[in-house]
FILO-541413 format. One record per residue (C-alpha): x, y, z. Coordinates in pm, whole numbers, padded with zeros to 5 digits, always signed. Layout:
% FILO-541413
XYZ
...
//
This chain:
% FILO-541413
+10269+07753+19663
+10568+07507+19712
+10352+07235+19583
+10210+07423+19276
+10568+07519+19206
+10653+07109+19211
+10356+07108+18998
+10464+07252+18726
+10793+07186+18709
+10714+06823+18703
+10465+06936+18453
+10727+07105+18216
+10985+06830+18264
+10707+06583+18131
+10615+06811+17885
+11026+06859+17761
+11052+06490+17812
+10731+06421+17580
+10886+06648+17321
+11228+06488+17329
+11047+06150+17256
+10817+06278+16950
+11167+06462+16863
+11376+06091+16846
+11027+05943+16709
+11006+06165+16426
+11402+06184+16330
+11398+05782+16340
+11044+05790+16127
+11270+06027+15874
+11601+05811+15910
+11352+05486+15852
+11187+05683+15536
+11505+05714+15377
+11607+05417+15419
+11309+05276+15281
+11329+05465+15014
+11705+05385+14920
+11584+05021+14971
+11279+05070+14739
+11516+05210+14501
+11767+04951+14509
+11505+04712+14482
+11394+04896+14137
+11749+04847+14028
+11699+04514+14132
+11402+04394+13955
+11525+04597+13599
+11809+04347+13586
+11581+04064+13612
+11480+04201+13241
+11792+04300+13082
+11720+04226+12746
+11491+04568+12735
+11745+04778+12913
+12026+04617+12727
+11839+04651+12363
+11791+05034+12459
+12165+05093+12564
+12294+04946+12264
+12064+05116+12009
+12195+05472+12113
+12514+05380+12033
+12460+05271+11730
+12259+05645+11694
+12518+05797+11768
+12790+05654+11580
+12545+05647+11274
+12547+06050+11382
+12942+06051+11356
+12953+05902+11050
+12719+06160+10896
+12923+06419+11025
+13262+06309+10926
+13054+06178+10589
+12933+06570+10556
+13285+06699+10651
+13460+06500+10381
+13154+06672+10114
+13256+06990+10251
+13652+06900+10145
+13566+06752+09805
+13370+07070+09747
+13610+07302+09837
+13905+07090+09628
+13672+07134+09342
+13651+07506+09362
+14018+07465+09378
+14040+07303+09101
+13769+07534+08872
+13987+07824+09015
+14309+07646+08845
+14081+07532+08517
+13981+07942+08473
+14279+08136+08358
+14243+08508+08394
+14433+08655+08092
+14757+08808+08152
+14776+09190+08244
+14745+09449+07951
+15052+09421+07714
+15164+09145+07930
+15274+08806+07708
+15087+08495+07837
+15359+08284+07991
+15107+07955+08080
+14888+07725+07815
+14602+07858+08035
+14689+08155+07971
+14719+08148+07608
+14356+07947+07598
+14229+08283+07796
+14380+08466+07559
+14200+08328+07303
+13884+08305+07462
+13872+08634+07502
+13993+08731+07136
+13707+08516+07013
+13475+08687+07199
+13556+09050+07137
+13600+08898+06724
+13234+08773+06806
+13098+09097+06956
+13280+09318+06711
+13051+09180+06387
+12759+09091+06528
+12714+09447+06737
+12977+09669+06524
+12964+09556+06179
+12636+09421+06247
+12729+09102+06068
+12516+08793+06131
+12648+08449+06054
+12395+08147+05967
+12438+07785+05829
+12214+07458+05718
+12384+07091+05662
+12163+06880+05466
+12264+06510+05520
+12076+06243+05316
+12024+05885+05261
+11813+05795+04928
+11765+05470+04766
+11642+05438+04442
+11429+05097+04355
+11579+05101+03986
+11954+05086+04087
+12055+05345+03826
+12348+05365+03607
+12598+05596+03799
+12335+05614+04119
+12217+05906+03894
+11828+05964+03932
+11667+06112+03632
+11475+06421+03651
+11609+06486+03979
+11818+06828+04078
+12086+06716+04315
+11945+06367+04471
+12120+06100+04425
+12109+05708+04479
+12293+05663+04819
+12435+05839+05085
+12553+06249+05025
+12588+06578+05124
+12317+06745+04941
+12343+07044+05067
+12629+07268+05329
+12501+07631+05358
+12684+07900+05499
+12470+08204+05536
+12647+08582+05562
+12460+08865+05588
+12475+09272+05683
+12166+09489+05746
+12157+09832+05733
+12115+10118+05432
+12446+09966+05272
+12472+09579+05327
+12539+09236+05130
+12436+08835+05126
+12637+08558+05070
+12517+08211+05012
+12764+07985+05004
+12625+07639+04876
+12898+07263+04884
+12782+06953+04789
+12525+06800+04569
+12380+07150+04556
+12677+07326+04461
+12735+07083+04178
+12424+07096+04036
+12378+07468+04076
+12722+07548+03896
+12675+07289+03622
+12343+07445+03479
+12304+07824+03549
+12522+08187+03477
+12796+08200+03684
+12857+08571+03659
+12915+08523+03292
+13200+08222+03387
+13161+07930+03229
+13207+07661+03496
+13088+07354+03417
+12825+07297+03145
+12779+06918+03129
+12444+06939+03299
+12234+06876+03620
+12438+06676+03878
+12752+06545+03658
+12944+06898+03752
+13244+06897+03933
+13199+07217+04135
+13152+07146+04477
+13133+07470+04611
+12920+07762+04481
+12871+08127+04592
+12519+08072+04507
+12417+08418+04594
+12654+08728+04660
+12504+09080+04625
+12526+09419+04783
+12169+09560+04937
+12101+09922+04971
+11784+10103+05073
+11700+10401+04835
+11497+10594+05070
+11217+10670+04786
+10839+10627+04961
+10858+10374+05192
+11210+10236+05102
+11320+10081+04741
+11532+09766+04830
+11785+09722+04617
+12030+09474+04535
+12337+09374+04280
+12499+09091+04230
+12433+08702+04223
+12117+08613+04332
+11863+08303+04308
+11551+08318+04080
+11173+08492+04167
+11014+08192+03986
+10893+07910+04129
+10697+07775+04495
+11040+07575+04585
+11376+07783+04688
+11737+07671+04726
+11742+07618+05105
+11875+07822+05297
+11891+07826+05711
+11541+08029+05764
+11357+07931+05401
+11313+07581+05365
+11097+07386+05144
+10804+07152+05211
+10964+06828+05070
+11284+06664+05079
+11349+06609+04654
+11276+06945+04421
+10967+06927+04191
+10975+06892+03826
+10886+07215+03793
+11193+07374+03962
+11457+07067+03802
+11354+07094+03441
+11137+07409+03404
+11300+07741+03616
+11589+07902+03624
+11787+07869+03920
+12043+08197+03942
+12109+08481+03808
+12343+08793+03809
+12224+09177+03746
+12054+09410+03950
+11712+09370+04170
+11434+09606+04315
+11145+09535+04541
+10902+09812+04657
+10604+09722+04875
+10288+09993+04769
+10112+09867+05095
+09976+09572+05304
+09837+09473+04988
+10079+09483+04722
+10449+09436+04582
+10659+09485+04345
+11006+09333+04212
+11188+09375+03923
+11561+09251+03814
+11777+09273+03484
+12019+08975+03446
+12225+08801+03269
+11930+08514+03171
+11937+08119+03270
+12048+07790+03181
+12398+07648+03034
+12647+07856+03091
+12858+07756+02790
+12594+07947+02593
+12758+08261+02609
+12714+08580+02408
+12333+08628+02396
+12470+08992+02465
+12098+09103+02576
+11947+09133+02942
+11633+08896+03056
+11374+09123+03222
+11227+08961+03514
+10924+09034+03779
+10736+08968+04023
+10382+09083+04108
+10256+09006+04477
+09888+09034+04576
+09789+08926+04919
+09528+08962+05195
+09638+09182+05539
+09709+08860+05702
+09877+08675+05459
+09625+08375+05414
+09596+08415+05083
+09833+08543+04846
+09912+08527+04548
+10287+08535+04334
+10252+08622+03945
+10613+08564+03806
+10781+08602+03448
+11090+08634+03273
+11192+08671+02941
+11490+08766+02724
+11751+08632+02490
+11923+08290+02556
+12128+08127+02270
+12363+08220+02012
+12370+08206+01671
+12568+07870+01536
+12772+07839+01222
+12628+07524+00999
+12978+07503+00871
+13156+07501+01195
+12932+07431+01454
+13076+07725+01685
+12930+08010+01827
+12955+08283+01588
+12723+08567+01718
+12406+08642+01846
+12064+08513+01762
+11688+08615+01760
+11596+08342+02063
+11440+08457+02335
+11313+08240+02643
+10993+08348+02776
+10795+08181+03149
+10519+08300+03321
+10483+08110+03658
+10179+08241+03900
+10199+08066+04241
+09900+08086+04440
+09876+08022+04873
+09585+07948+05079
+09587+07892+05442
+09195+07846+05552
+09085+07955+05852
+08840+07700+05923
+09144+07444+05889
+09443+07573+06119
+09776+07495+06072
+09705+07389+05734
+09866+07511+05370
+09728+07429+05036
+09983+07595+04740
+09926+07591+04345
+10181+07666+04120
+10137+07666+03761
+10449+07728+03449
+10401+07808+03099
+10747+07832+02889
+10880+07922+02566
+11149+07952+02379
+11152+08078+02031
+11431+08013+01740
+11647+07679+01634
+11643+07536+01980
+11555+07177+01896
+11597+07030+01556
+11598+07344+01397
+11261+07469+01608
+11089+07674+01886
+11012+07440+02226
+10723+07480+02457
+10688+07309+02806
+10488+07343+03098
+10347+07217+03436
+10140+07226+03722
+10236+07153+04123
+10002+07114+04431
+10115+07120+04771
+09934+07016+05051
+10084+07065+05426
+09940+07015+05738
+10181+07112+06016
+10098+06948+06362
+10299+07044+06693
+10685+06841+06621
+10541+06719+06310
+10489+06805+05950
+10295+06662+05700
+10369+06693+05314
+10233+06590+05020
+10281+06687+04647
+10136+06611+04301
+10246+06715+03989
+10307+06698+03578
+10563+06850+03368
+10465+06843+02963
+10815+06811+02758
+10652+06834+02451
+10921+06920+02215
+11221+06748+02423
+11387+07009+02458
+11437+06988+02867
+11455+06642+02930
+11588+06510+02570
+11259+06299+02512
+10919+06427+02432
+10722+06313+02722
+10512+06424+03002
+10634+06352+03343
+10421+06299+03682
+10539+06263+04043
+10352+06157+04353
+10606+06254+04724
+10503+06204+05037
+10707+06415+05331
+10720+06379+05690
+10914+06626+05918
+10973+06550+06260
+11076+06898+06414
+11284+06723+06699
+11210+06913+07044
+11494+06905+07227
+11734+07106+06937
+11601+07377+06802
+11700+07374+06429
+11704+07021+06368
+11475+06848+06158
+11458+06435+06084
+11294+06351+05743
+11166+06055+05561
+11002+06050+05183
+10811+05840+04972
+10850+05969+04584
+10703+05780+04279
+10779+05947+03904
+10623+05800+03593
+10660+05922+03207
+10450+05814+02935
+10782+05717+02753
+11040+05508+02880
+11292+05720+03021
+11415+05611+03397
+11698+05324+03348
+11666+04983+03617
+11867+04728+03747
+11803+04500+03469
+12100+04425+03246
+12067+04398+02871
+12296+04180+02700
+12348+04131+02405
+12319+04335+02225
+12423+04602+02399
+12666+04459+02708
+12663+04715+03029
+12370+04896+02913
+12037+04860+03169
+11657+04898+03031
+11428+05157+03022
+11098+05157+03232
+10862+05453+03262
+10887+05466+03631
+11092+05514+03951
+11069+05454+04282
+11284+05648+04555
+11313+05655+04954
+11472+05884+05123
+11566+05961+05478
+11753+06352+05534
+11873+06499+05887
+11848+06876+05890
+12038+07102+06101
+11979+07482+06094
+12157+07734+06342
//
């Protein structure tokens, strides 16, 4: 038993011993591992440095990340500060007005103030009075080939040779059961139109088309009222521009096809008129207007002391593609003259008589496209030339093709002076104009113009550059033609 006992002590102290040596084994196997691992590391660090250029290159392009990343923020920081300084500064530009019954002590303040007057002054007519406000400027360049006498060009209304206002255009109006227009016309227009028509039974000037020196002219100024008969009688009294004729003194939302007026409407029409106006519409179909006036032409012929009936008969298809325009007018127009005195002593049997049909046509089968006829007869009876009646007439075609921006005009006519009495010569007068319209896109309203117009007369009427001399010094020769150029810029608001 003693021996067994020996046995296995000896056997456990082996066994303790065995363990204490795998013990120190496997802590020195652990110390080594470390070690070799702290040496494999170091020796990583080792070999990097052998390439530095990589590790370096890497190092050095963060930083220049990240200052590129502080610049951007102190870049975004200073946007932030230039924004808010410019709020700043729009807070400063906008003035509030001053409190109610509170005087405005700062120039800001008094531009507030007027700001806002404006605006209530704007909102008061156009929503209260119901008041709308409208204009057209007209400015033209036209060169004439003859180099007239004066830069006048014969048989023209209001063109002349050079640069000019033809035409300001300041456009009031009121709608409503009681209401008014107001055409107010400066420039070549004005001139022209105050030199040869009524002027409410004022004189004015009488020396003719474009030699006036009226440079403003209430071309139109009448009182509208509705007269609730069917479907409405529109009524009207006052100055107001002609029913005859395809061409119309301009105005901001009726403008015509060409740049220069026809023969028809410079020689042949009357332009104004004063007296009272009706137009009734039966249905889609039909129309009616009638007027009694004063009459048309010179107003130093005074005291014809009878009215001039005028009318207008309209006739068109439901969608307007064709129509058709019958006007006429006629009444008394001259006085009687003494053959001792040469005055005006009293009334005479003259009377003026037009009829002036205008017909329109816009085919179908050709869109955007306008073909327009108009045709004038006239007469006048009495002594009006050497002791005699006068007769004249003329025809006009129009043909218009409008594409997108652009506008395409042409127009061909004659005008048959037989007797003299509108031009001063017995002749007949042609006239070829070419139009185009550039509609320019990016302001509504404004329209850029250039025009090609040829006149001819079978006598020799239009005056050129060529001097005569002797035997009459200053004086220029007389050819049968003329050739003008024109360039316009349109603005309508």
């Amino acid at each position: 038993m003693e021996e067994v006992r020996v046995n296995i002590s000896l056997r456990t102290r082996g066994r303790a011993k065995f363990c204490l040596i795998v013990g120190v084994a496997a802590m020195s196997m652990m110390c080594n591992r470390n070690a070799w691992a702290a040496a494999k590391k170091h020796h990583h660090t080792v070999t990097t440095t052998t390439t530095t250029t990589t590790y370096t290159t890497s190092v050095s392009e963060d930083q220049r990340l990240n200052a590129l990343a502080g610049q951007v923020t102190n870049l975004q920081k200073q946007t932030d500060d230039n924004t808010s300084q410019m709020k700043q500064i729009e807070s400063a530009i906008t003035v509030a007005p001053p409190a109610e019954n509170a005087q405005p002590t700062t120039i800001g303040q008094h531009v507030a103030v007027d700001e806002k007057n404006f605006g209530d002054l704007k909102t008061q007519i156009a929503n209260d009075l119901g008041v709308k406000i409208h204009g057209l400027v007209d400015a033209s360049y036209e060169h004439n080939f003859n180099q007239p006498n004066n830069n006048i060009n014969l048989t023209r209304a209001w063109d002349n040779d050079g640069f000019q206002l033809t035409q300001g255009n300041l456009h009031i109006e009121k709608d409503g059961t009681v209401g008014f227009v107001t055409d107010i016309n400066v420039g070549q227009v004005a001139n022209s139109i105050s030199a040869a028509t009524h002027y409410s039974n004022f004189p004015g000037n009488s020396s003719g088309f474009g030699s006036g020196g009226t440079w403003i002219d209430p071309t139109q100024y009448y009182l509208t009222y509705t007269a609730p008969l069917g479907s409405g009688i529109a009524l009207q009294a006052g100055r107001f521009v002609t029913l005859l004729g395809a061409e119309v003194i301009p105005t901001y939302t009726n403008q015509n096809f060409n740049e220069t007026r026809s023969l028809l409407f410079t020689l042949g029409e009357p332009l104004t008129h004063t007296g009272v106006q009706g137009a009734y519409t039966f249905n889609d179909y039909v129309s009616f207007t009638g007027s009694v006036n004063n009459g048309w032409d010179n107003p130093g012929q005074l005291g014809n002391s009878g009215p001039n009936y005028e009318g207008e008969l309209g006739l068109n298809t439901k969608d307007k593609s064709i129509a058709l325009l019958v006007n006429g007018i006629w009444g008394p127009n001259l006085v009687q003259t003494s053959t001792i005195t040469g005055t005006l002593v009293g009334k005479s049997n003259s009377n003026l008589g037009a009829i002036d049909p205008v017909f329109t046509w816009k085919p179908t089968f050709l869109p955007n496209t306008t073909v327009e006829t108009e045709y004038l007869y006239a007469t006048e009876s009495g002594p009006v030339i050497n002791g005699h009646s006068a007769t004249w007439q003329g025809l006009a075609q129009y043909l218009v093709y409008d594409w997108n921006a652009w506008e395409f005009a042409g127009r061909g006519e004659f005008f048959d002076d037989q007797d003299g009495a509108r031009t001063g010569v017995k002749q007949t007068l042609w006239e070829l104009t070419g139009t185009t319209t550039y509609k320019v896109p990016e302001v509504t309203g404004l329209l850029a113009r250039a025009e090609f117009r040829h006149d001819n007369s079978s006598a020799h009427y239009f005056t050129n550059n060529n001097f005569v001399s002797p035997p009459s010094p200053g004086t220029q020769q007389l050819w049968r033609g003329q050739d003008t150029l024109t360039g316009s810029l349109i603005y309508a608001f």
